[in-house]
C-alpha positions as CSV (number, residue, x, y, z in Angstrom):
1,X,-32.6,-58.2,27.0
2,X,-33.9,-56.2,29.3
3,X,-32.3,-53.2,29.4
4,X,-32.3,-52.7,25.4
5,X,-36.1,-53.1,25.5
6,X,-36.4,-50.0,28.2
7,X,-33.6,-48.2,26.1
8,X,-35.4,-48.6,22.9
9,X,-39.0,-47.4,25.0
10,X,-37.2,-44.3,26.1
11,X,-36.0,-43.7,22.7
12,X,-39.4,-43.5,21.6
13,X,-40.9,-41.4,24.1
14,X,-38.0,-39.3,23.6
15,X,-38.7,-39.0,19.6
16,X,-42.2,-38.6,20.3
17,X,-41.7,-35.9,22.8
18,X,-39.6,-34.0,20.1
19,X,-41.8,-34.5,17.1
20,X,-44.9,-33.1,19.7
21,X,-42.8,-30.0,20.2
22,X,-41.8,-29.6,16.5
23,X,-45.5,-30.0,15.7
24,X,-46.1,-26.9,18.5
25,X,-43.8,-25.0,17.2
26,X,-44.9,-25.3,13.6
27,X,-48.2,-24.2,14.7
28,X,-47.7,-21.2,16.7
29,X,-45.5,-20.3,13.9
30,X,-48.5,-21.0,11.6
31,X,-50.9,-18.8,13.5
32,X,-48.5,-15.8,13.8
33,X,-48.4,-15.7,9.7
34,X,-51.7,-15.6,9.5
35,X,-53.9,-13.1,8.1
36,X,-57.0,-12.8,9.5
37,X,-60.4,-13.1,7.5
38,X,-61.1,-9.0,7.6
39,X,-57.6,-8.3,5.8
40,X,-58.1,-10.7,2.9
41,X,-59.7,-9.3,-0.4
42,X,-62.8,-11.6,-2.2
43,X,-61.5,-13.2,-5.2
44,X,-63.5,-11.8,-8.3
45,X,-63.9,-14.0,-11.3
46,X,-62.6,-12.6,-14.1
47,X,-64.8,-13.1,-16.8
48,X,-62.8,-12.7,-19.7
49,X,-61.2,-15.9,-18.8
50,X,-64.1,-18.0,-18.3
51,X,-65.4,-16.4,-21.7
52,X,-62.4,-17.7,-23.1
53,X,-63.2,-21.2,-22.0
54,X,-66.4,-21.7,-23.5
């Protein structure tokens, strides 16, 4: 009994391990799309839709 309880142990450290490096890579890949702050343009409300609204 044993043995399967050590398998099963590496098993998970082995999942976590991967899921840890999927979550790196999902970031980096997160931070190279982004566009910095500077580059974006302010929304601008547009009025004719909120006087549409009323």
């Amino acid at each position: 009994m044993q043995g399967d309880e050590s398998a099963r142990s590496r098993g998970e450290q082995v999942e976590a391990a991967e899921r840890e490096a999927a979550k790196q890579r999902l970031l980096a890949q997160a931070e190279a799309q982004r566009v910095p702050v500077e580059e974006t343009t302010r929304a601008v409300p547009d009025r004719r839709w909120r006087r549409d609204q009323r």
